[in-house]
N, CA, C, O and CB atoms as a CASP TS submission, in Angstrom:
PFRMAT TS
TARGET T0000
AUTHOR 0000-0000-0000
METHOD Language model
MODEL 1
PARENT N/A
ATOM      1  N   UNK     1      65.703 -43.968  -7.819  1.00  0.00           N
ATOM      2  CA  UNK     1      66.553 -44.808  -6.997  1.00  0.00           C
ATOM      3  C   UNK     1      66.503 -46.228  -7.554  1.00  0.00           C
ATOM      4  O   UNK     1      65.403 -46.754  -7.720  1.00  0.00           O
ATOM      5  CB  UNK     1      66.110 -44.768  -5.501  1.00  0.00           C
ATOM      6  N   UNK     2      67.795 -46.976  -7.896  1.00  0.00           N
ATOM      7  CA  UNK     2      67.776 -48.069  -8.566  1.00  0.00           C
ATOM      8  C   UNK     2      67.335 -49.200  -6.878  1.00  0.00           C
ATOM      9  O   UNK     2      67.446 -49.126  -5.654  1.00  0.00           O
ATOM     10  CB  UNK     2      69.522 -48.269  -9.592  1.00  0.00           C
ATOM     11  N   UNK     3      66.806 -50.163  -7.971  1.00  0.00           N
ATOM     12  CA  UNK     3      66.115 -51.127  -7.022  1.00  0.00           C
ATOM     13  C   UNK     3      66.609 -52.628  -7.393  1.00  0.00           C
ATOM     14  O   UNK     3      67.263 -52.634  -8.436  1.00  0.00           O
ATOM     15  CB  UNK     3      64.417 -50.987  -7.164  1.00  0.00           C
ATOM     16  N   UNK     4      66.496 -53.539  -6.960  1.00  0.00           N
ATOM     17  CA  UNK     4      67.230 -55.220  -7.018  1.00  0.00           C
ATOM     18  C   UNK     4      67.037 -55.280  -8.614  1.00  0.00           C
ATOM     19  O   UNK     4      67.993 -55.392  -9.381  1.00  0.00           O
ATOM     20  CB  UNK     4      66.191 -56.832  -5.973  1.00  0.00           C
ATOM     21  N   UNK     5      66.070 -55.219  -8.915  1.00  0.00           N
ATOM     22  CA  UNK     5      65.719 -55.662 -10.517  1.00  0.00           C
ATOM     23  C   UNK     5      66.926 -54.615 -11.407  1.00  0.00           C
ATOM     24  O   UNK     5      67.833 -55.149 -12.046  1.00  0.00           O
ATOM     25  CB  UNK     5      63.661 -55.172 -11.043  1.00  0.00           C
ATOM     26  N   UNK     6      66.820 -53.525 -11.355  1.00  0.00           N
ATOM     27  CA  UNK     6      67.709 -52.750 -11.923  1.00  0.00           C
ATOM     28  C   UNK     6      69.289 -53.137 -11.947  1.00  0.00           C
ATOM     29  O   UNK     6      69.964 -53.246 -12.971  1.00  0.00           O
ATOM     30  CB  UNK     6      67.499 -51.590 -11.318  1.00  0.00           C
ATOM     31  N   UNK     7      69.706 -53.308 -10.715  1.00  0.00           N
ATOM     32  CA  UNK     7      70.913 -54.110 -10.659  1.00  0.00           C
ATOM     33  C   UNK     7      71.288 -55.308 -11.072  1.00  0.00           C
ATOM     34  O   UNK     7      72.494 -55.513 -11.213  1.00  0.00           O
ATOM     35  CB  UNK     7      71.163 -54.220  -9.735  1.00  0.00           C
ATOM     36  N   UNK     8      70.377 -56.308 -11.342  1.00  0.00           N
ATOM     37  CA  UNK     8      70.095 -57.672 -12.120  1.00  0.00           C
ATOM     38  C   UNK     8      70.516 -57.375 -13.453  1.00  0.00           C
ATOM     39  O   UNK     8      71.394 -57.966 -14.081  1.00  0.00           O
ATOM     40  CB  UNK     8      68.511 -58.199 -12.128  1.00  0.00           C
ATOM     41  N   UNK     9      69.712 -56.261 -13.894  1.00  0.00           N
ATOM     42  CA  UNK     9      69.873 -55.785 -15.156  1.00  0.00           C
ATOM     43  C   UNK     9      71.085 -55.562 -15.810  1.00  0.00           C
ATOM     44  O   UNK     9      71.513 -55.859 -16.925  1.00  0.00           O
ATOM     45  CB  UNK     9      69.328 -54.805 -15.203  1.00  0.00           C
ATOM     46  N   UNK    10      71.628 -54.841 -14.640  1.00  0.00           N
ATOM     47  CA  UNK    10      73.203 -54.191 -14.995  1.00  0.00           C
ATOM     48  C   UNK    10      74.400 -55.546 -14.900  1.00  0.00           C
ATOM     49  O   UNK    10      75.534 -55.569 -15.378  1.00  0.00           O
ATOM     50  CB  UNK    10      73.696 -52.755 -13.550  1.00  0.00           C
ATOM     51  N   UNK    11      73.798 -56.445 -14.236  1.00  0.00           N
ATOM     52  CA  UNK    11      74.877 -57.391 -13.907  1.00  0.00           C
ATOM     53  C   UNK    11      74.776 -58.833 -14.608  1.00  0.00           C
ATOM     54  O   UNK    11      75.723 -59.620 -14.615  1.00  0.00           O
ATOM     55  CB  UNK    11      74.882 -57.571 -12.377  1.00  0.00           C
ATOM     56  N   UNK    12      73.648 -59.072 -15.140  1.00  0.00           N
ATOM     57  CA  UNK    12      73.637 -59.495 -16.249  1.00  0.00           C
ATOM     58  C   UNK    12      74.442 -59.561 -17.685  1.00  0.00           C
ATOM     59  O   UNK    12      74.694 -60.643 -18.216  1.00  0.00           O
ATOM     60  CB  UNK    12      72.884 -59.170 -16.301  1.00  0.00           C
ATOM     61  N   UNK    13      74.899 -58.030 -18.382  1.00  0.00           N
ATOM     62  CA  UNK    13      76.081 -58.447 -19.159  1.00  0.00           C
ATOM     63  C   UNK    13      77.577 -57.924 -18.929  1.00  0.00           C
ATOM     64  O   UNK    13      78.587 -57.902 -19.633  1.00  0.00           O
ATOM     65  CB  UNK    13      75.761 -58.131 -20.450  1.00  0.00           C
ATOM     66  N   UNK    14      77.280 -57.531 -17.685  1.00  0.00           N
ATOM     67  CA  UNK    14      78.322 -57.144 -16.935  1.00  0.00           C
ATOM     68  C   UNK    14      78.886 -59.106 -16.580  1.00  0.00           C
ATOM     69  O   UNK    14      80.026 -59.550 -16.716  1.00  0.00           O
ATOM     70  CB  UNK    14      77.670 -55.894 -15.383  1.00  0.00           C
ATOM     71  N   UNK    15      77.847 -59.750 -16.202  1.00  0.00           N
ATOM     72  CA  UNK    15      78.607 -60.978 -15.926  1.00  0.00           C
ATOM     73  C   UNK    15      78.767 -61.502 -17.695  1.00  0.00           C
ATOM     74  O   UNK    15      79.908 -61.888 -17.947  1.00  0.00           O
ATOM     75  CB  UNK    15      77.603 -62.200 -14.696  1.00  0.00           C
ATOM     76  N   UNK    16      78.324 -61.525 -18.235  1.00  0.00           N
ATOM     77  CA  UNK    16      78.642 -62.347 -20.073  1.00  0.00           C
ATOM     78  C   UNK    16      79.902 -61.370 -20.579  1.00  0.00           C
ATOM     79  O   UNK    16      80.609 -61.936 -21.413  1.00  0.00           O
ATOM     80  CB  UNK    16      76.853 -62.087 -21.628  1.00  0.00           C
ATOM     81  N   UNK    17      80.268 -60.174 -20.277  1.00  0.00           N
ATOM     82  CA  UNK    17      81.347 -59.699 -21.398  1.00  0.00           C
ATOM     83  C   UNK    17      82.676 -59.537 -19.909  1.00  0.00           C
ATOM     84  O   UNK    17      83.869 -59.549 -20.210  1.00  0.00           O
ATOM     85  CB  UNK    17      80.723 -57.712 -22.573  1.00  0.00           C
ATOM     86  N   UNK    18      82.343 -59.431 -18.748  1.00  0.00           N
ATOM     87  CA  UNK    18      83.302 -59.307 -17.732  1.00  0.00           C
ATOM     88  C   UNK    18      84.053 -60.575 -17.552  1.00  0.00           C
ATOM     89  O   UNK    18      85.214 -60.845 -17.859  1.00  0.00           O
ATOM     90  CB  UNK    18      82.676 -58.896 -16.489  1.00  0.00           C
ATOM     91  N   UNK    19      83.021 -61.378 -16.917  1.00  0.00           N
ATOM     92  CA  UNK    19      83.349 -62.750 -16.577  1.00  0.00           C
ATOM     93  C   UNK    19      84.217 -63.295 -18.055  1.00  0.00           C
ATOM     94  O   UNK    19      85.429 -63.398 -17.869  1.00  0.00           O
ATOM     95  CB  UNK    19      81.777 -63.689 -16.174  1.00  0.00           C
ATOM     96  N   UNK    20      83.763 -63.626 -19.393  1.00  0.00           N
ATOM     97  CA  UNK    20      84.385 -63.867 -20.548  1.00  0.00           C
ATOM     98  C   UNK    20      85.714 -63.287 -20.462  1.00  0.00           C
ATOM     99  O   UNK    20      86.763 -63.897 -20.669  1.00  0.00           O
ATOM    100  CB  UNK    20      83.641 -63.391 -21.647  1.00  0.00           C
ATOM    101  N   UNK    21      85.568 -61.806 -20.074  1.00  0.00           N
ATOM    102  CA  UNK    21      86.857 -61.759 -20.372  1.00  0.00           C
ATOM    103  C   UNK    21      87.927 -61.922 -19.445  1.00  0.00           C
ATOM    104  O   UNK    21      89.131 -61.900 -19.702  1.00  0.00           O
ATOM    105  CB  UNK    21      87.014 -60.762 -20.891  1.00  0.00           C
ATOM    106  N   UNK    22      87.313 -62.106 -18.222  1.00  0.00           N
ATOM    107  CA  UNK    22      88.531 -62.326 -17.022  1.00  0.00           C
ATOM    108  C   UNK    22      88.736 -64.047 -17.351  1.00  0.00           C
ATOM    109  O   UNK    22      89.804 -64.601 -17.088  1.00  0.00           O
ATOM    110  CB  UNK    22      87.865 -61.896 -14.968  1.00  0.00           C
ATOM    111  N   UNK    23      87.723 -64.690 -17.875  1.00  0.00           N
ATOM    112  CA  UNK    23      88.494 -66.019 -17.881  1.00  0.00           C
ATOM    113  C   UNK    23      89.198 -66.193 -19.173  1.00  0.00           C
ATOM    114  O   UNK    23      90.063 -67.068 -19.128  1.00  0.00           O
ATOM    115  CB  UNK    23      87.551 -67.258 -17.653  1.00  0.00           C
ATOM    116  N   UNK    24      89.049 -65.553 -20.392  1.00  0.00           N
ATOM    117  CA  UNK    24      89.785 -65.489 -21.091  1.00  0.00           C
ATOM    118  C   UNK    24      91.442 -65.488 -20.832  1.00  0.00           C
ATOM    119  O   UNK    24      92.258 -66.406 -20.904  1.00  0.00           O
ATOM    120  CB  UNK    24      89.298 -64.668 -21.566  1.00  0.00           C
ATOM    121  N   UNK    25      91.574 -64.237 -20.540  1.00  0.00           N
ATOM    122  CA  UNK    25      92.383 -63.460 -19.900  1.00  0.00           C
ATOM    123  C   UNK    25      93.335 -64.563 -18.784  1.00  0.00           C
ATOM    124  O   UNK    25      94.558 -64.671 -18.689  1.00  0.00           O
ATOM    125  CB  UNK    25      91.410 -62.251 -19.188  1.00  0.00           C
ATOM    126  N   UNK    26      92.255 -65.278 -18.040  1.00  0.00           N
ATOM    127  CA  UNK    26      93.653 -66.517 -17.198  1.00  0.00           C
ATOM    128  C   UNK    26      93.619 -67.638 -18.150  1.00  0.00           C
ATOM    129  O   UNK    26      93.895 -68.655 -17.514  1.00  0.00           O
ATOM    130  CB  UNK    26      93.228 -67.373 -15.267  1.00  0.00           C
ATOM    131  N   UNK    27      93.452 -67.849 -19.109  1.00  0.00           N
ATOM    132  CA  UNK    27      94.116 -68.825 -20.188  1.00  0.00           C
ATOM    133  C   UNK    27      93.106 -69.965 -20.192  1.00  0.00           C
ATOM    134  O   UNK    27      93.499 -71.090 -20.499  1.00  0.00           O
ATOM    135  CB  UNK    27      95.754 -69.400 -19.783  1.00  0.00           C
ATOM    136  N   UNK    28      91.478 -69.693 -19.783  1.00  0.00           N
ATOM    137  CA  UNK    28      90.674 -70.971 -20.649  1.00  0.00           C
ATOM    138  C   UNK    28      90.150 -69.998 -22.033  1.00  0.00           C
ATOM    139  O   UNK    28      90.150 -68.775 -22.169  1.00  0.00           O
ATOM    140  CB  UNK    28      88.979 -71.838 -19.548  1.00  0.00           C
ATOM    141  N   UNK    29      89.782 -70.929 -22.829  1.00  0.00           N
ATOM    142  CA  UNK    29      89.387 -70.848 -24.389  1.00  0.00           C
ATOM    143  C   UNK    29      88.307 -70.259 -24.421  1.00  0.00           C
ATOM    144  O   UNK    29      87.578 -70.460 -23.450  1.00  0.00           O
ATOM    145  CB  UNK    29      89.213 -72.096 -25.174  1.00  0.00           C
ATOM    146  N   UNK    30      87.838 -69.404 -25.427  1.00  0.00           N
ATOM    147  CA  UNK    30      86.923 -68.832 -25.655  1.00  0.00           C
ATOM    148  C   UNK    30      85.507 -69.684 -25.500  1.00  0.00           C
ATOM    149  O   UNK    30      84.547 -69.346 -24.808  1.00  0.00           O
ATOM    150  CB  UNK    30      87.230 -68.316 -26.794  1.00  0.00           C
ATOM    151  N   UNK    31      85.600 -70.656 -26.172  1.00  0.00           N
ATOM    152  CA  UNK    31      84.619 -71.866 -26.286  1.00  0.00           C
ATOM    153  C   UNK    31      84.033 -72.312 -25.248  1.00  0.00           C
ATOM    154  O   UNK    31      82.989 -72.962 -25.295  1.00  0.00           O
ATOM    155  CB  UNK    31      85.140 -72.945 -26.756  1.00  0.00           C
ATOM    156  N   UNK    32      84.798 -71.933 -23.936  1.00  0.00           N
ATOM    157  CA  UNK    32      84.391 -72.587 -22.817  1.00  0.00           C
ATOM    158  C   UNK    32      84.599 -71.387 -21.534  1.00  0.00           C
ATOM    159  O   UNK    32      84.382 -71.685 -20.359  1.00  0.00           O
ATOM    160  CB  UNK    32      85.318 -74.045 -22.670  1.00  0.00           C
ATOM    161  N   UNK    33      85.018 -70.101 -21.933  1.00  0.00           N
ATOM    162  CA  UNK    33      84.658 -68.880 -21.162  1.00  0.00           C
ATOM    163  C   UNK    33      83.264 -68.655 -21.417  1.00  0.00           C
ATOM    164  O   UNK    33      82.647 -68.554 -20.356  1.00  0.00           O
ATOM    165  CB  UNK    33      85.490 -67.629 -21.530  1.00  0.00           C
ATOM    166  N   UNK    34      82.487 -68.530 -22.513  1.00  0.00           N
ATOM    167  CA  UNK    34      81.522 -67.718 -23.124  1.00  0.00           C
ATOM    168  C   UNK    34      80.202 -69.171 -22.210  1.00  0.00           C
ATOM    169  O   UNK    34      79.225 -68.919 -21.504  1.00  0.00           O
ATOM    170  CB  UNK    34      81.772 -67.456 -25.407  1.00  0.00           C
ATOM    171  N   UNK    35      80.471 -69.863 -22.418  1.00  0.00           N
ATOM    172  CA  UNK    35      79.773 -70.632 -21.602  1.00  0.00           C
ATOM    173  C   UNK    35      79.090 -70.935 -20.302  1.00  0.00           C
ATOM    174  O   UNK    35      77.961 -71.275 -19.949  1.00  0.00           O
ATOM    175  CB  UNK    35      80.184 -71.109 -21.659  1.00  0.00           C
ATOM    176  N   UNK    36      80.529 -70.606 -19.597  1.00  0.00           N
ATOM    177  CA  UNK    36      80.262 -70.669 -18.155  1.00  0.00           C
ATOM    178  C   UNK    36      79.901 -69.290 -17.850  1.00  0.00           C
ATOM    179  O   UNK    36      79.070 -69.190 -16.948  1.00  0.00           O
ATOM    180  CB  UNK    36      81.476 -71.195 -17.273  1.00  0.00           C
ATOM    181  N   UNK    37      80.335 -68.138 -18.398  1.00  0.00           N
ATOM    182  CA  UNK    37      79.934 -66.732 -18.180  1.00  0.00           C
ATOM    183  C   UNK    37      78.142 -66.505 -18.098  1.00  0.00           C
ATOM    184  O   UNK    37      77.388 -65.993 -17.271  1.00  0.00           O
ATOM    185  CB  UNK    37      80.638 -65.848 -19.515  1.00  0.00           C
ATOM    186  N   UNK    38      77.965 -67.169 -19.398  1.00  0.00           N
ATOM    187  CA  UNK    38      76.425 -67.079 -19.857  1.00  0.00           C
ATOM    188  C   UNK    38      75.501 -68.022 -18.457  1.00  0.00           C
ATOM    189  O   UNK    38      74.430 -67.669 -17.963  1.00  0.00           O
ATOM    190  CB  UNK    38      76.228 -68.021 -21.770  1.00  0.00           C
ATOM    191  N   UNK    39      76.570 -69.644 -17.963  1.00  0.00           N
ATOM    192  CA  UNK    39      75.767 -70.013 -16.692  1.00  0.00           C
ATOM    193  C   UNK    39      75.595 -68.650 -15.557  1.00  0.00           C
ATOM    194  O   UNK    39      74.652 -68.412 -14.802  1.00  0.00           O
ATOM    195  CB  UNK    39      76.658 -71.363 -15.910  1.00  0.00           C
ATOM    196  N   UNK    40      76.602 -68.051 -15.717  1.00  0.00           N
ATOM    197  CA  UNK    40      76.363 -67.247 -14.144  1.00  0.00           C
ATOM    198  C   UNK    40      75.233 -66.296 -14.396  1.00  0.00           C
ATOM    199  O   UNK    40      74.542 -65.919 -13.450  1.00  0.00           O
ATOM    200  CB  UNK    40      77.829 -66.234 -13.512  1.00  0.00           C
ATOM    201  N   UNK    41      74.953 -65.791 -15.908  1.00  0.00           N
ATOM    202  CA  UNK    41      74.160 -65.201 -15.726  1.00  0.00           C
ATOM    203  C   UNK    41      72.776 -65.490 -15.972  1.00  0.00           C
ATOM    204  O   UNK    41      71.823 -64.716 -15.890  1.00  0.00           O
ATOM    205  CB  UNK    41      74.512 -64.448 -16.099  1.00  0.00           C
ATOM    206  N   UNK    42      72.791 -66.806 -16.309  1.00  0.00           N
ATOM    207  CA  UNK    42      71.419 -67.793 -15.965  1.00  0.00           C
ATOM    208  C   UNK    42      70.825 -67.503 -14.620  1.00  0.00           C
ATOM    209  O   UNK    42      69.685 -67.236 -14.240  1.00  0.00           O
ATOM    210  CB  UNK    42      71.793 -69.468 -15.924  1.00  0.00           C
ATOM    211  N   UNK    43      72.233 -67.676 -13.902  1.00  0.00           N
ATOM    212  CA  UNK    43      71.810 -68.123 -12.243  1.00  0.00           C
ATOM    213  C   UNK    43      71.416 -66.555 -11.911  1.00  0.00           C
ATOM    214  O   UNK    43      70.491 -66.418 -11.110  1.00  0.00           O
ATOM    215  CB  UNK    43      73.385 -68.924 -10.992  1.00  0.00           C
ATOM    216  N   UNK    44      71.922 -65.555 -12.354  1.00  0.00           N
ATOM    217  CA  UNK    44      71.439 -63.985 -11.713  1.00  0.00           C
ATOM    218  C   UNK    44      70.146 -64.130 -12.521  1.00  0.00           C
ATOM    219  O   UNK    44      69.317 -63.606 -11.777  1.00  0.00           O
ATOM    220  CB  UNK    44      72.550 -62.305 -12.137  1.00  0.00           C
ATOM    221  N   UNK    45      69.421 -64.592 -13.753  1.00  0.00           N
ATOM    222  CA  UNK    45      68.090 -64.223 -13.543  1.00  0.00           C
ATOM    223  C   UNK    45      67.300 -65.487 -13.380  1.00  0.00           C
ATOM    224  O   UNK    45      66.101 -65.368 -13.634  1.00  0.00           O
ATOM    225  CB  UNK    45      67.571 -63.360 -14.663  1.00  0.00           C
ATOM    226  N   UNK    46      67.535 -66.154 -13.172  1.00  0.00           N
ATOM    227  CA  UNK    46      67.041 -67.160 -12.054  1.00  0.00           C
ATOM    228  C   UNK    46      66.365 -66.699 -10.643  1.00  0.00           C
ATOM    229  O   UNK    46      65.174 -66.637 -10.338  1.00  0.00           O
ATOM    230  CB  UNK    46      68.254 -67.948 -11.653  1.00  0.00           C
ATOM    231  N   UNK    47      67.347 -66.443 -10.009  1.00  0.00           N
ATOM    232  CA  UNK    47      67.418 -65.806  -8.989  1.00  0.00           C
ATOM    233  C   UNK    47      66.258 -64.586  -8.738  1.00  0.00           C
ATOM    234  O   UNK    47      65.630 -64.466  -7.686  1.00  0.00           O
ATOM    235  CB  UNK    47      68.719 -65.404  -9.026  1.00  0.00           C
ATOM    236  N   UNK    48      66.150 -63.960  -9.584  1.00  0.00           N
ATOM    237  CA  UNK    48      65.350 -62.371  -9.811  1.00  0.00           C
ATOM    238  C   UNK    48      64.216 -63.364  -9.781  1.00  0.00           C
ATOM    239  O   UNK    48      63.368 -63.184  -8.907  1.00  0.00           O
ATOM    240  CB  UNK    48      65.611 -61.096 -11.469  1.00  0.00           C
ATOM    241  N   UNK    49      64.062 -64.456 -10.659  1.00  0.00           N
ATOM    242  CA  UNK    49      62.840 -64.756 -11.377  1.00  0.00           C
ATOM    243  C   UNK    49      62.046 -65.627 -10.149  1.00  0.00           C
ATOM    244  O   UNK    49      60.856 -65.438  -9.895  1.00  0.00           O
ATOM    245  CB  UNK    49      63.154 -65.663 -12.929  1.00  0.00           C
ATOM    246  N   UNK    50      62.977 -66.701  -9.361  1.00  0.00           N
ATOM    247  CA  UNK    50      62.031 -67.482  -8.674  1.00  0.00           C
ATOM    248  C   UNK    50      62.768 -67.378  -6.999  1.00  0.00           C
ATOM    249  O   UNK    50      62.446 -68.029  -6.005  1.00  0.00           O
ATOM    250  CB  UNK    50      61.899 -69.200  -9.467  1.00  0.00           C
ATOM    251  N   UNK    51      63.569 -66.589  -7.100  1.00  0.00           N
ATOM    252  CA  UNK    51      63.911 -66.925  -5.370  1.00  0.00           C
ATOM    253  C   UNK    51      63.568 -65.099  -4.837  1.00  0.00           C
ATOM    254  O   UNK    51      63.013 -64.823  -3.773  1.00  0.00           O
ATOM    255  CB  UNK    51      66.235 -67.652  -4.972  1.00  0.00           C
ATOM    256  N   UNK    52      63.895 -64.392  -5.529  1.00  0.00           N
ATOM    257  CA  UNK    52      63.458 -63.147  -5.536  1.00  0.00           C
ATOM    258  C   UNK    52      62.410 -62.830  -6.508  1.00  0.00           C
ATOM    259  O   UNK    52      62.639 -62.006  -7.393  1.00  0.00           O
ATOM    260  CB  UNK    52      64.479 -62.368  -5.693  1.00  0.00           C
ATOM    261  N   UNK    53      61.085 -63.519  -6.397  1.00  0.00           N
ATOM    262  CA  UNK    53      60.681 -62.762  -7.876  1.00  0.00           C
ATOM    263  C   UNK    53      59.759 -61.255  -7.681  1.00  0.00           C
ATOM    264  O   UNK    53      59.933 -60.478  -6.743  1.00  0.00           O
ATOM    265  CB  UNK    53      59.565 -63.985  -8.872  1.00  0.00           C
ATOM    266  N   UNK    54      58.874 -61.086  -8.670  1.00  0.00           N
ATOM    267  CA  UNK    54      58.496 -59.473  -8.405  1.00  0.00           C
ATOM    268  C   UNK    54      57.178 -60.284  -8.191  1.00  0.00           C
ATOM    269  O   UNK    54      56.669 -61.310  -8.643  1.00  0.00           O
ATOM    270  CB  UNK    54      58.668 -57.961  -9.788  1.00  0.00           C
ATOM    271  N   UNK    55      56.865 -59.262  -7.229  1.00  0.00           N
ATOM    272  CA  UNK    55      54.704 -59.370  -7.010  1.00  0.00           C
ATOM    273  C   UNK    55      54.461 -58.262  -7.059  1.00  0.00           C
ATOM    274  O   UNK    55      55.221 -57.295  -7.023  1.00  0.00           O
ATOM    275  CB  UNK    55      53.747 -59.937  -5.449  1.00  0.00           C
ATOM    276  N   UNK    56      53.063 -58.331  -7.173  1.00  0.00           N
ATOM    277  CA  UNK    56      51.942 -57.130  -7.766  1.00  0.00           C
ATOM    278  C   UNK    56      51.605 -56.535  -6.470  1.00  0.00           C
ATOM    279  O   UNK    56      51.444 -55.319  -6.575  1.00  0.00           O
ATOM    280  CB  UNK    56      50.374 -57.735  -8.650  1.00  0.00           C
ATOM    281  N   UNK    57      51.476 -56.900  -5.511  1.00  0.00           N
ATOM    282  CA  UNK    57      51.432 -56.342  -3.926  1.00  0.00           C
ATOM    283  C   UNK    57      51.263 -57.274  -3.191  1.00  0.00           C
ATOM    284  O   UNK    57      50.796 -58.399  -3.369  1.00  0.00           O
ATOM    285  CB  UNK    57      50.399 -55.386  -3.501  1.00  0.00           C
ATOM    286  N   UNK    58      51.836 -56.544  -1.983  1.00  0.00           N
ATOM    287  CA  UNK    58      51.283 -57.501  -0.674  1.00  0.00           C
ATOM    288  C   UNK    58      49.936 -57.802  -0.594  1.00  0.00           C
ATOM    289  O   UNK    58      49.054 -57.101  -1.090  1.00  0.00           O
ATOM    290  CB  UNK    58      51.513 -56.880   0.681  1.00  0.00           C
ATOM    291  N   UNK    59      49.715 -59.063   0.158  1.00  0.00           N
ATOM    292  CA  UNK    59      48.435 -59.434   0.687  1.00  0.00           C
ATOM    293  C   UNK    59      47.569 -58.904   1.569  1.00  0.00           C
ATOM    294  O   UNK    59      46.387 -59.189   1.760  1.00  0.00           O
ATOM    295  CB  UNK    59      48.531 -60.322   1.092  1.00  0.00           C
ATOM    296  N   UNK    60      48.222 -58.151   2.061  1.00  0.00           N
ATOM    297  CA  UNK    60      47.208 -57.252   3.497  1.00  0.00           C
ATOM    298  C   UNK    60      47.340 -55.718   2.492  1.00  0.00           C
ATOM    299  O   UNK    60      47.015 -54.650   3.012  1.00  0.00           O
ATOM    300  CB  UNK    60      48.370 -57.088   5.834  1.00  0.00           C
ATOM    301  N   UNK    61      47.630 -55.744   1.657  1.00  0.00           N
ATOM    302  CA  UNK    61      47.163 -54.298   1.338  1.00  0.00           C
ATOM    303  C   UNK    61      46.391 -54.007   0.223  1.00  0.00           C
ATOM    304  O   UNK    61      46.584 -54.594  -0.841  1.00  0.00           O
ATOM    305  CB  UNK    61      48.201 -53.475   1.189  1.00  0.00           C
ATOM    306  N   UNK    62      45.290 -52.914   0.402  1.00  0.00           N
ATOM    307  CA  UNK    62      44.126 -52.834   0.092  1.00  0.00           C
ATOM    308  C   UNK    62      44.350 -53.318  -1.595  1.00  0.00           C
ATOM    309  O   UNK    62      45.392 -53.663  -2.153  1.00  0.00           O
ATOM    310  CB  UNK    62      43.510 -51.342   0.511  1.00  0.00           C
ATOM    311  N   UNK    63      43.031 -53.202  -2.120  1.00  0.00           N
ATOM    312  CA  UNK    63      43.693 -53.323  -3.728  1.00  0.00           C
ATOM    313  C   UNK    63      43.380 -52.247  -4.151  1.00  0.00           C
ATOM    314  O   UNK    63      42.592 -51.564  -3.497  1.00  0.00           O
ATOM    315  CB  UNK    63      43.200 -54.431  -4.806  1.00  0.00           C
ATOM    316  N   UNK    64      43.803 -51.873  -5.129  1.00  0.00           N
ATOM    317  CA  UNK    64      43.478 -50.159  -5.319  1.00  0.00           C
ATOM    318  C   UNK    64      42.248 -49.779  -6.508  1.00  0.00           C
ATOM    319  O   UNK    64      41.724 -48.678  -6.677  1.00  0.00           O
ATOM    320  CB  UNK    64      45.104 -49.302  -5.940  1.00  0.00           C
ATOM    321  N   UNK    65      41.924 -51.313  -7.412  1.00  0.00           N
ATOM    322  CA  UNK    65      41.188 -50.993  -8.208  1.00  0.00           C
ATOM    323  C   UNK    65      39.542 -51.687  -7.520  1.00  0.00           C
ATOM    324  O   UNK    65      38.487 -51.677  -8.155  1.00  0.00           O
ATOM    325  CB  UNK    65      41.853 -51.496  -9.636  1.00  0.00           C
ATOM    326  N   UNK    66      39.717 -52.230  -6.133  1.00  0.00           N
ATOM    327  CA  UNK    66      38.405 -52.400  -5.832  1.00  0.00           C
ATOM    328  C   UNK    66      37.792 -50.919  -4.981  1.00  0.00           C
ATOM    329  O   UNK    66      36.579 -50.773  -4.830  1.00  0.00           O
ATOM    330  CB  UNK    66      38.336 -53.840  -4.929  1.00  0.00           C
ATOM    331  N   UNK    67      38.891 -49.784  -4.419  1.00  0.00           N
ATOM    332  CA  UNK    67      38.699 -48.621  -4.310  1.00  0.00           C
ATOM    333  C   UNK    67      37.814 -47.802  -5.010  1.00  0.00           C
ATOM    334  O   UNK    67      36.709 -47.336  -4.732  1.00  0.00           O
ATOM    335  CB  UNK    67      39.595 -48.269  -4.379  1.00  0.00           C
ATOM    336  N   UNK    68      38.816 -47.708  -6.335  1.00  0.00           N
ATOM    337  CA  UNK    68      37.816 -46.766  -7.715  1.00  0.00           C
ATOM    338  C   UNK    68      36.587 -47.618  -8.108  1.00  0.00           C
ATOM    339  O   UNK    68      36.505 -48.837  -8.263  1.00  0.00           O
ATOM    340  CB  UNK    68      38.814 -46.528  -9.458  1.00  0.00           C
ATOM    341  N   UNK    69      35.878 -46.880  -8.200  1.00  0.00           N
ATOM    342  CA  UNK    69      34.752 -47.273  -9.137  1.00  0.00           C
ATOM    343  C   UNK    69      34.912 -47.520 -10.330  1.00  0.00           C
ATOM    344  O   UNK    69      35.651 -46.655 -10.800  1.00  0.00           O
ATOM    345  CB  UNK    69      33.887 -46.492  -9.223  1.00  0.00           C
ATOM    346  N   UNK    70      34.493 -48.534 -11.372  1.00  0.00           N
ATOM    347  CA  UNK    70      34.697 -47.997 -12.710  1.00  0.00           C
ATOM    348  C   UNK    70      34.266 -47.246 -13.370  1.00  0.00           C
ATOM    349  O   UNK    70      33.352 -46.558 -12.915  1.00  0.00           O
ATOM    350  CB  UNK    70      34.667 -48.512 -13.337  1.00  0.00           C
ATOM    351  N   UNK    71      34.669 -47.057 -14.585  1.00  0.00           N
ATOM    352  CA  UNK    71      34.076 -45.775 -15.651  1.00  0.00           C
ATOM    353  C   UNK    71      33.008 -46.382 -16.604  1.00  0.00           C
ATOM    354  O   UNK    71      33.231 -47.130 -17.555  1.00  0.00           O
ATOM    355  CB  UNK    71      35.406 -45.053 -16.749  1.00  0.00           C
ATOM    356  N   UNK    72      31.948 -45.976 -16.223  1.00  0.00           N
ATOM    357  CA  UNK    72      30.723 -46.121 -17.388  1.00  0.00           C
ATOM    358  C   UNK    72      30.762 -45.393 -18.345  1.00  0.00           C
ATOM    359  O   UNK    72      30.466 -44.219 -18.123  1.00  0.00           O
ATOM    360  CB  UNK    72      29.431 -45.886 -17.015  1.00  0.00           C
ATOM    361  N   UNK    73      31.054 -45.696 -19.459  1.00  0.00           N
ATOM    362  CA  UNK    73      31.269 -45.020 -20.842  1.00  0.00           C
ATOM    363  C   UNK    73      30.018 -44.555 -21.366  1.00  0.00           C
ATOM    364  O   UNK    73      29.974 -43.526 -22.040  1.00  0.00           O
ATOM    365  CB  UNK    73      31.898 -45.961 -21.895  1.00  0.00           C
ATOM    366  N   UNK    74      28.679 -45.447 -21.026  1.00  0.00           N
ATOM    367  CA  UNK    74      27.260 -44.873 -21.743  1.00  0.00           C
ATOM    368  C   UNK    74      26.748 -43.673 -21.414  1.00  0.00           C
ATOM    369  O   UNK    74      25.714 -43.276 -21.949  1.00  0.00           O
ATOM    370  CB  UNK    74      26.119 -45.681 -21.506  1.00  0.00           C
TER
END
């Protein structure tokens, strides 16, 4: 089951070759489609990175490696 990050993923050059080409397409210049396309997709991993970012777990839940014991190799 795809999850927020996965969709980031997908929409990422979905916004650089989509966006480019829909503004192409209404008559600004390449020079300055490819630009603003590439801002939007600043702002989608931006977004992933510091307003949504990923954590390693919640705080109230147990940790799983103070559970296991470690492995003594000797």
């Amino acid at each position: 089951m795809p999850g927020y990050y996965d969709y980031v993923l997908g929409a990422i050059p979905l916004a650089l070759l989509g966006l480019t080409a829909i503004l192409t397409a209404a008559g600004l210049s390449l020079s300055m489609a490819v630009p603003a396309s590439a801002g939007v997709s600043l702002l989608l991993v931006g977004h992933a990175l510091f307003v949504n970012g990923p954590v390693d777990a919640p705080a109230d839940a147990p940790d799983a490696s103070a559970t296991n014991a470690p492995v003594n190799a000797d």
